[in-house]
VOGU-3710 file (C-alpha; in Angstrom, 3 decimals, decimal comma):
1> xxxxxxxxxx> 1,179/12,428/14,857  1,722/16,211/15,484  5,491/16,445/14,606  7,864/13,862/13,836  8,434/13,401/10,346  5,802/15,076/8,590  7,334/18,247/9,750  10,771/17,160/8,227  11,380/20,606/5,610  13,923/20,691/2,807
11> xxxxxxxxxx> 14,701/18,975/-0,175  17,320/16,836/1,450  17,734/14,532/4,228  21,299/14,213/4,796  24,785/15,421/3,950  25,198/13,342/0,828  24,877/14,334/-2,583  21,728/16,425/-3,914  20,288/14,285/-6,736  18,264/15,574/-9,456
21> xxxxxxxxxx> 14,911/13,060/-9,710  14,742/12,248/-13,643  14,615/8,846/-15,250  18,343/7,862/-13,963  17,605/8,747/-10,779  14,559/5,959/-10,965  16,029/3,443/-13,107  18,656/3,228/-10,510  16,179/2,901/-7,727  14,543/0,220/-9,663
31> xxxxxxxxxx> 17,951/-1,755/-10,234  19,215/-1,298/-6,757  16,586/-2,836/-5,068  15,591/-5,523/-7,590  14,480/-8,551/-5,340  15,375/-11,921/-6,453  13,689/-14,440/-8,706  10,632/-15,851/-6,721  10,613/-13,590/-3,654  7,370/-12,782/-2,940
41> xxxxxxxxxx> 4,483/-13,955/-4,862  1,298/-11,902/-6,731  -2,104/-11,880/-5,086  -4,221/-15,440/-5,278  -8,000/-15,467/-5,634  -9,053/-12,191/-7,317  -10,375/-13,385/-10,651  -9,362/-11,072/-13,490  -6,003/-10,031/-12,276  -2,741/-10,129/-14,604
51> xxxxxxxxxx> -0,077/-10,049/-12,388  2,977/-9,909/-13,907  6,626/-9,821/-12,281  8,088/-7,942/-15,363  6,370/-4,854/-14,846  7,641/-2,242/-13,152  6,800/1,167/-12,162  7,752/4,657/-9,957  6,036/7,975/-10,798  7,469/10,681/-8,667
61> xxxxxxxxxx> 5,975/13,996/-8,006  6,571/17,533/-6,933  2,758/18,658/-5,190  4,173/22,350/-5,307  4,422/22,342/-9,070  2,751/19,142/-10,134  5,436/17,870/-12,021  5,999/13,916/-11,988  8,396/11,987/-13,426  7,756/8,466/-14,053
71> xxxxxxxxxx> 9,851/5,010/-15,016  9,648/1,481/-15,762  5,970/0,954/-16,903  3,585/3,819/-15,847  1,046/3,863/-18,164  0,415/-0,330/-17,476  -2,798/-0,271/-15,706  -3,352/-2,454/-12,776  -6,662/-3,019/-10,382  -6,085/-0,295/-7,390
81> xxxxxxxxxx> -7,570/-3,000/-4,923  -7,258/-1,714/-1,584  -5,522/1,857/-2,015  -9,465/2,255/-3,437  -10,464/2,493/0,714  -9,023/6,110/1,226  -11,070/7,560/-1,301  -14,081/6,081/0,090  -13,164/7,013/2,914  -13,018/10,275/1,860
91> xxxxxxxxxx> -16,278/10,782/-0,129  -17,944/8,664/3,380  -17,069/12,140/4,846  -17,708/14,477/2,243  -21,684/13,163/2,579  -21,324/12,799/6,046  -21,519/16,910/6,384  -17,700/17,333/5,545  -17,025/16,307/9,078  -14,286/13,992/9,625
101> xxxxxxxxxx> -15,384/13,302/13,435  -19,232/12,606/12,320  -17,189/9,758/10,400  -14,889/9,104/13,320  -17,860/8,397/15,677  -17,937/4,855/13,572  -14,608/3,760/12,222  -11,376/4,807/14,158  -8,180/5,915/12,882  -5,833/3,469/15,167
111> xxxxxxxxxx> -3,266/1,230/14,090  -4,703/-2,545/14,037  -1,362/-4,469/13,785  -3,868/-7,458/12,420  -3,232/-8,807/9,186  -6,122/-6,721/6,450  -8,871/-9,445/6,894  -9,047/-9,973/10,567  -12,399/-9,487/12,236  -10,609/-7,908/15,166
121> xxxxxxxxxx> -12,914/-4,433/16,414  -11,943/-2,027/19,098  -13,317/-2,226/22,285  -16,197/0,295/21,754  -17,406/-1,740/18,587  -15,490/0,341/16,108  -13,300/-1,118/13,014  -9,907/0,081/14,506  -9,370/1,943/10,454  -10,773/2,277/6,876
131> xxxxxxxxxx> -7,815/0,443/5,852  -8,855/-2,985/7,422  -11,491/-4,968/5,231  -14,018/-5,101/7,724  -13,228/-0,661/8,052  -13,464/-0,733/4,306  -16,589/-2,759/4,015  -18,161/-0,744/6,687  -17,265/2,539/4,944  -19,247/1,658/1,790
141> xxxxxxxxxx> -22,274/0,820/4,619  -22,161/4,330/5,819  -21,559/6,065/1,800  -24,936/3,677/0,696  -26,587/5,008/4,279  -26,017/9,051/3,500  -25,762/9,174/-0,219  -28,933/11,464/-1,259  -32,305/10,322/-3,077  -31,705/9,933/-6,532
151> xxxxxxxxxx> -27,740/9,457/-6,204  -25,793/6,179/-7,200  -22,980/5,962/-4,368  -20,949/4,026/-6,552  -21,152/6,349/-9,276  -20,010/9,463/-6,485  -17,110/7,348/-6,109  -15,850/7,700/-9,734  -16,686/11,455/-9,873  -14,223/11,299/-7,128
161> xxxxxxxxxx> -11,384/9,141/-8,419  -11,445/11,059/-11,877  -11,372/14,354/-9,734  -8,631/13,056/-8,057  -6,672/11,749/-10,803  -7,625/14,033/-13,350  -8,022/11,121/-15,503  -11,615/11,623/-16,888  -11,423/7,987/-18,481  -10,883/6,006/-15,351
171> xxxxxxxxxx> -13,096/2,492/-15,532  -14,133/-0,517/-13,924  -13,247/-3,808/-14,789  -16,625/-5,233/-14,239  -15,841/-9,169/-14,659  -13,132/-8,392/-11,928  -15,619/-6,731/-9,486  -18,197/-9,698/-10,039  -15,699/-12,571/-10,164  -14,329/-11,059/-6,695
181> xxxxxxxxxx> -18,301/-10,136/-5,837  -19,127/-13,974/-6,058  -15,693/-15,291/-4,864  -16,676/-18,396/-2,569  -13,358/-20,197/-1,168  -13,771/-23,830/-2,003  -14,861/-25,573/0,870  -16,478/-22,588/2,597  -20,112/-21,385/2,789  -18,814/-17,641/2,457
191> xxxxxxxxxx> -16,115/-15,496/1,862  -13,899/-14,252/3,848  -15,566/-10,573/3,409  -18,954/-11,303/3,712  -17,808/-13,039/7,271  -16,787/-9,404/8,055  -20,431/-8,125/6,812  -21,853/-10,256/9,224  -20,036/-9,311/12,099  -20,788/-6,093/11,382
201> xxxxxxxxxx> -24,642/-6,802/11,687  -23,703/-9,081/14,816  -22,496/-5,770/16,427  -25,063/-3,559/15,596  -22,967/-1,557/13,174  -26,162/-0,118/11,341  -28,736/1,263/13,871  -32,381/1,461/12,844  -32,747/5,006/11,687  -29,584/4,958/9,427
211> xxxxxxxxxx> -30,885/1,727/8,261  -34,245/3,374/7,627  -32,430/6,888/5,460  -30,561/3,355/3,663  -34,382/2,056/2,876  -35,916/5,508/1,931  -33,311/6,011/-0,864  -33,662/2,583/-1,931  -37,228/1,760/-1,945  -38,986/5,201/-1,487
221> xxxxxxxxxx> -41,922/6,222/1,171  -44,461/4,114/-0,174  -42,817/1,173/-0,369  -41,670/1,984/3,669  -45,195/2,388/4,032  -46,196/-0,575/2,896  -43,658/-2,415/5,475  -44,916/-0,538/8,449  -46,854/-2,077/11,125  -49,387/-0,562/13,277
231> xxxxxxxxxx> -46,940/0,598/16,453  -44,971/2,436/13,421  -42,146/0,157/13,320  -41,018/-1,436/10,312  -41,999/-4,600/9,795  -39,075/-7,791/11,101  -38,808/-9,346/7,790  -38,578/-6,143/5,873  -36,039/-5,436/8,363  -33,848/-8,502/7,823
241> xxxxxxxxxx> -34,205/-7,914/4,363  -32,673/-4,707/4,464  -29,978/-5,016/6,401  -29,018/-8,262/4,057  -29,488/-5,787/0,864  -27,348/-3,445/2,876  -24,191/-5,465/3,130  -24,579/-6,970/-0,600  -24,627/-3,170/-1,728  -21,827/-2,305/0,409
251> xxxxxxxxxx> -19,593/-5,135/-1,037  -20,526/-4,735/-4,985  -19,436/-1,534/-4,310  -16,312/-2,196/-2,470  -15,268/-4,762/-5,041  -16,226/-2,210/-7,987  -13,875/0,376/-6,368  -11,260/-2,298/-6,124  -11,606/-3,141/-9,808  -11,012/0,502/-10,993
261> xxxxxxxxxx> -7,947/0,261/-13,124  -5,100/2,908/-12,636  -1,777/3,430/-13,483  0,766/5,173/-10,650  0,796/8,094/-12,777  -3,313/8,233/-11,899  -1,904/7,209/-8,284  0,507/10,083/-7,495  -1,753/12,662/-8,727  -3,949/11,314/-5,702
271> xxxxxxxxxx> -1,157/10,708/-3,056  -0,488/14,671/-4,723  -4,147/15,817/-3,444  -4,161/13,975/0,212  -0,353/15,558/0,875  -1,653/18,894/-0,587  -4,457/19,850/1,634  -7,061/19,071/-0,815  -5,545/21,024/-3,551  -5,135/19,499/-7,303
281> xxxxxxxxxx> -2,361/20,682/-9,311  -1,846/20,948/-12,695  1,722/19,993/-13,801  1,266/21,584/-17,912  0,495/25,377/-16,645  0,251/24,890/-12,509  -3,413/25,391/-12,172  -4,604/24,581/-8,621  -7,941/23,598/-7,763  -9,623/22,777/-4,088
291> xxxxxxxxxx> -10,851/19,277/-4,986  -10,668/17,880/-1,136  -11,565/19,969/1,672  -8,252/20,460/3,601  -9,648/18,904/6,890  -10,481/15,834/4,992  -7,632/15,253/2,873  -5,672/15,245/5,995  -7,857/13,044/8,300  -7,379/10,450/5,207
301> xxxxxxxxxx> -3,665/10,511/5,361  -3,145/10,711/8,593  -5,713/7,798/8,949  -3,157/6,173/5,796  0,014/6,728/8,193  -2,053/4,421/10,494  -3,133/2,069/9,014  -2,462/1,808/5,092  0,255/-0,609/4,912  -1,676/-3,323/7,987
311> xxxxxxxxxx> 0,466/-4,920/10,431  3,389/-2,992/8,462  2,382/0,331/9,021  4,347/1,567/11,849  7,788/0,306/10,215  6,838/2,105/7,150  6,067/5,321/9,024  8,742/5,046/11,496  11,850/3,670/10,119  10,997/4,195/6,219
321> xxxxxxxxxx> 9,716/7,854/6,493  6,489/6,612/4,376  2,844/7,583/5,519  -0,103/5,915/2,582  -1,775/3,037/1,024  -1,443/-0,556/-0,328  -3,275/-2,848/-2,895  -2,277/-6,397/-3,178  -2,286/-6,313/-7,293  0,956/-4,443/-5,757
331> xxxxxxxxxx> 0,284/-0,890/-6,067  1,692/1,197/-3,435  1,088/5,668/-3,025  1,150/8,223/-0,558  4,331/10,447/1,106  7,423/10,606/1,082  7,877/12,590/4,956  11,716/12,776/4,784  10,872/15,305/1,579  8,776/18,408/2,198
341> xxxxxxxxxx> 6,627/18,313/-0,646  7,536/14,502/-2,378  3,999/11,955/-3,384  5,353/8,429/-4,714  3,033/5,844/-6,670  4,932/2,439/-7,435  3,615/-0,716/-8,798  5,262/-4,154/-8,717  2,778/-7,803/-8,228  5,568/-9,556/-6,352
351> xxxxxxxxxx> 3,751/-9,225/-2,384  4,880/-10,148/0,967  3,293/-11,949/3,715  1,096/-8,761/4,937  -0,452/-8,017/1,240  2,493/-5,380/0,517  4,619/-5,267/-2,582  7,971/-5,851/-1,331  10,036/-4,178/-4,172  7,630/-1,247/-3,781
361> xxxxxxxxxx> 8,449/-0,732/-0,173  12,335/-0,973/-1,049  12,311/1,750/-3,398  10,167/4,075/-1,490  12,904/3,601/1,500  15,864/4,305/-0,826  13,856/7,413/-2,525  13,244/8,606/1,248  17,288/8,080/2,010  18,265/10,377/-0,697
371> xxxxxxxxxx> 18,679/14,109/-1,175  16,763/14,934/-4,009  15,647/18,460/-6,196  13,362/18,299/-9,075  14,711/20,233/-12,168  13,194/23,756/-12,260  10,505/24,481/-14,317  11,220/27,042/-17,695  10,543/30,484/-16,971  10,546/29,228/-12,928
381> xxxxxxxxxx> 13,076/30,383/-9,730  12,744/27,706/-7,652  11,445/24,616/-7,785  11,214/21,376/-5,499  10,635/22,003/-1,896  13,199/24,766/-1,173  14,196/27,355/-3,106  17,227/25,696/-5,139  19,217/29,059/-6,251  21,803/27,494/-4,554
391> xxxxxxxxxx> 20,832/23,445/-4,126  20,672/23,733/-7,568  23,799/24,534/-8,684  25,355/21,673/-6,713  22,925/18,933/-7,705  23,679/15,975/-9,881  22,613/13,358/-11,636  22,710/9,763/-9,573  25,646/7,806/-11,910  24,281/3,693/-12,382
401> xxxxxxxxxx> 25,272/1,731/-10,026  26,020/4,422/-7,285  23,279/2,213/-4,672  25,982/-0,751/-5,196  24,715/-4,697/-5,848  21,376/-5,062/-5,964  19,627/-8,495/-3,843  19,422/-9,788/-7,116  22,986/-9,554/-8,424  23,851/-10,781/-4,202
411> xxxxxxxxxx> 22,062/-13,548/-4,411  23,244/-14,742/-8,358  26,905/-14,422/-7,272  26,375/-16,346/-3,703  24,876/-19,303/-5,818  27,419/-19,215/-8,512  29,820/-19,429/-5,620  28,184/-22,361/-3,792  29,246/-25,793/-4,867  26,602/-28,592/-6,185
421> xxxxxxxxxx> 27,087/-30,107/-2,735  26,490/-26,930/-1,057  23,289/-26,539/-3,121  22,178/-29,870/-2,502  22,779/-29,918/1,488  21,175/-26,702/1,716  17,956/-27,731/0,093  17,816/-30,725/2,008  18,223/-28,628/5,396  15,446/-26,238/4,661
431> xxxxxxxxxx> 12,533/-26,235/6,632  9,058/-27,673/5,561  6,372/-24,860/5,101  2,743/-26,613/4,353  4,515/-29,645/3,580  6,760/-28,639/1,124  9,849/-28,319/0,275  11,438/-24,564/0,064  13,375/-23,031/-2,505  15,501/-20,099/-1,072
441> xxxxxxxxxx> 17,697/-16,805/-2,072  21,305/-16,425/-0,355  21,838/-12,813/1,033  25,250/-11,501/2,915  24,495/-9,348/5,421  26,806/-6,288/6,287  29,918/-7,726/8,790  28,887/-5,412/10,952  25,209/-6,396/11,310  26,016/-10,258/10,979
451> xxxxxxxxxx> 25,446/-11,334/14,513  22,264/-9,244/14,799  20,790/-11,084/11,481  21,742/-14,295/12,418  20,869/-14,058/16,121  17,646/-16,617/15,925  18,160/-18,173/12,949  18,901/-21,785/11,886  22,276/-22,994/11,441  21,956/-25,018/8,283
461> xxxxxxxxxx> 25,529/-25,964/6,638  28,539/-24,702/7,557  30,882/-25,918/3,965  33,887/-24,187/1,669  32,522/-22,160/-1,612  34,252/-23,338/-5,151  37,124/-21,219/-3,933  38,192/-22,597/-1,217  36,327/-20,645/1,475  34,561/-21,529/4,275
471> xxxxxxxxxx> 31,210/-20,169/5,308  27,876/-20,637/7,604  24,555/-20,890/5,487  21,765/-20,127/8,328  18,391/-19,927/7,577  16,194/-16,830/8,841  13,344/-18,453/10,898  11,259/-15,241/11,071  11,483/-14,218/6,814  7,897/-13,198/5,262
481> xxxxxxxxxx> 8,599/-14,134/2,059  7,615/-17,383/-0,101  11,319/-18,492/-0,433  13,349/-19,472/2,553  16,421/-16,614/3,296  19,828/-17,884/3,821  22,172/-15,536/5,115  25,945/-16,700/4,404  28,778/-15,342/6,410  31,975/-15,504/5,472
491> xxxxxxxxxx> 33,842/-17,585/7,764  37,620/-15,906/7,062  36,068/-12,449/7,261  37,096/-10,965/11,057  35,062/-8,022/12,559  37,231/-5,319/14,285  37,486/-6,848/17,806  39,320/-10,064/15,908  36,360/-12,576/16,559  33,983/-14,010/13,741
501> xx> 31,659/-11,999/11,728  29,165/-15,116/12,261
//
């Protein structure tokens, strides 16, 4: 991970114009990459949730001056779900001695390519990341296991979010943490996550003296005592009963930290620390404070590069430039590596078939495609991540509508364009997915790419619009979205070498 992209410097990534990040900037962002009605669906299962398609938010922000600038809905809070596990991760450190390979020794930082929930461990034994469930639920282990005498580990964990955020009136939304605490998925003995506790103990995860620190804090000498037979081991039933109190700790407090309700505001300020070596900054008067030790809060986002976005983590870091951290109530945060000094928090329910919040990962791609300056701070010389003396004087504000149709407005104008019979053939041809029918959103690709996107597919009609034209409707076999994709080619469009774009 030495190199690459995080070592990308500048303001800008290319030779097109230098955009100014304010409000326009965003609300473009937002329209550009509006997905269609029904693509993508908000989580299932997590009682409490609100999910709501019609909110929207991006909060963008400078870690060298702490300014942010935010759109759409910022201040709507949502649960933070699984972008809680990097901040456990990180205080699972901090009382591990502040030593990120004392941590390491138990959970790895490797890329899992597994879907979040798989029980899938390295070879050695080890979760392959925090970022997995069964990573996650064995970081809380370890934070009950080393938190001191006297100490509530899930109250350390909120000391740490509001230090992180800033936000000193971050809370829980208990009847979310129990409802998910007590989730049982009809027709099953257990949930999925408990499952995952159990393998854990299967594996050994806990050995017998950090189970033992675990019992000390929890039950004191005497009680130890008490369980203690004569050859000075503890007893086999206090045993079992321990390592079963353990795991139940370990997920009330994973499902508490999931239930903490944010806003991407809250979010960027923390995707602001990890990016910034540990360092909080104030965006009113530009204050820094060392909140994160710098080892740490780069072990956690490197270890978010990994793993944070599951079996879509290497696209995001490769080809979209973006190293952090999912949730599936669809809050996404972490860098922006195509910017020197760029943290991005978005929030939108509608998820994909990994967990992700597809509209999220659009705009985070188009933000990391652009050249962009934040304005310069009164009384400031530079601002951004270069100084802008000159940038500055050539930057502009992005114009509405300069990141062309968005899939939205595509797919609206292929359907007005497709006659009743069209419609009607098309749904017919879809493929069955559980035994029902599909719904499905039209997109035409570029001519250029038309072969590629088509290669694989399913040739499903090939019929004349209402004007007259002809074109090919195939459906995308491999799409991870809830609606089917058609792609539609224009049949009297010719690529350069004369032959069809299809």
């Amino acid at each position: 991970m030495s190199g690459g992209l995080r070592d990308v410097a500048g303001c800008g990534v290319g030779r097109g114009p230098i955009y100014v990040v304010d409000t326009t900037l965003l609300d473009e962002v937002i329209r550009a990459r509006m997905s269609p009605v029904g693509k993508g669906a908000p989580v299932q299962g997590i009682p409490g949730t609100t999910p709501s398609a019609d909110k929207r938010a991006i909060s963008l922000m400078n870690t060298q001056t702490g300014q942010i600038v935010s759109v759409g809905d910022p201040h709507h809070r949502f649960s933070q779900q699984s972008m809680s596990k990097p901040m456990a991760m990180a205080l699972a450190i901090r009382l591990m001695g502040d030593r990120p390979e004392h941590y390491r020794q138990h959970i790895a930082s490797e890329p899992s390519e597994l879907p979040y929930n798989d029980p899938a461990l390295m070879p050695d034994g080890r979760p392959f990341n925090s970022s997995v469930n069964i990573g996650a639920l064995a970081t809380w282990m370890l934070i009950h296991i080393h938190t001191p005498s006297g100490k509530e580990p899930f109250d350390l964990y909120l000391e740490l979010m509001r230090a992180l955020t800033g936000n000193t009136c971050l809370t829980v939304n208990e009847e979310m943490a129990l409802g998910e605490f007590r989730y049982c998925p009809p027709g099953a003995e257990r949930s999925r996550n408990r499952l995952l506790l159990a393998k854990l103990t299967d594996v050994g995860f806990v050995d017998d003296d950090s189970l033992l620190r675990y019992a000390l804090r929890k039950h004191g000498g005497g009680t130890i005592k008490a369980h203690t037979t004569r050859d000075g081991t503890l007893a086999p039933s206090f045993v079992v009963a321990c390592r079963h109190a353990l795991s139940e700790d370990a997920l009330l407090s994973y499902c508490r930290a999931c239930a903490v309700m944010v806003n991407t505001e809250d979010m960027v300020r923390v995707a602001g620390v990890f990016r910034n070596e540990g360092v909080w900054v104030d965006g009113v008067d530009g204050a820094r404070k060392q909140v994160l030790p710098a080892a740490i809060a780069d072990y956690v986002r490197h270890s978010n590069d990994m793993g944070g976005s599951y079996e879509e983590s290497g696209t995001q870091y490769a080809k979209n430039a973006f190293g952090g951290k999912t949730g599936v109530d669809g809050g996404i945060f972490g860098s922006l590596y195509r910017h020197a000094n760029l943290v991005v928090a978005t929030h939108h329910s509608d998820l994909n078939a990994a967990g992700n919040s597809g509209e999220g990962q659009k705009w985070i791609n188009a933000l990391n495609r652009l050249s962009l300056t934040f304005p310069a701070l009164p009384g400031t010389a530079k601002a951004g991540s270069l100084p802008l003396t000159r940038v500055r004087s050539i930057a502009t504000r992005m114009p509405i509508g300069a990141l062309g149709p968005s899939p939205r407005d595509v797919d609206q104008r292929l359907q007005m364009d497709m006659t009743d019979e069209t419609r009607r053939s098309l749904m017919d041809a879809m493929p069955l997915i559980d035994g029902a029918s599909q719904q499905f959103y039209a997109k035409a690709p570029d001519g250029r790419k038309s072969k590629d996107q088509t290669f694989g597919g399913t040739l499903l009609v090939s019929a004349a619009d209402i004007h007259g034209t002809m074109k090919r409707y195939y459906h995308m076999s491999k799409d991870r979205h809830a609606l089917g994709k058609v792609v539609v080619v224009d049949e009297a469009h010719k690529r350069q070498d004369g032959s069809d774009a299809g």
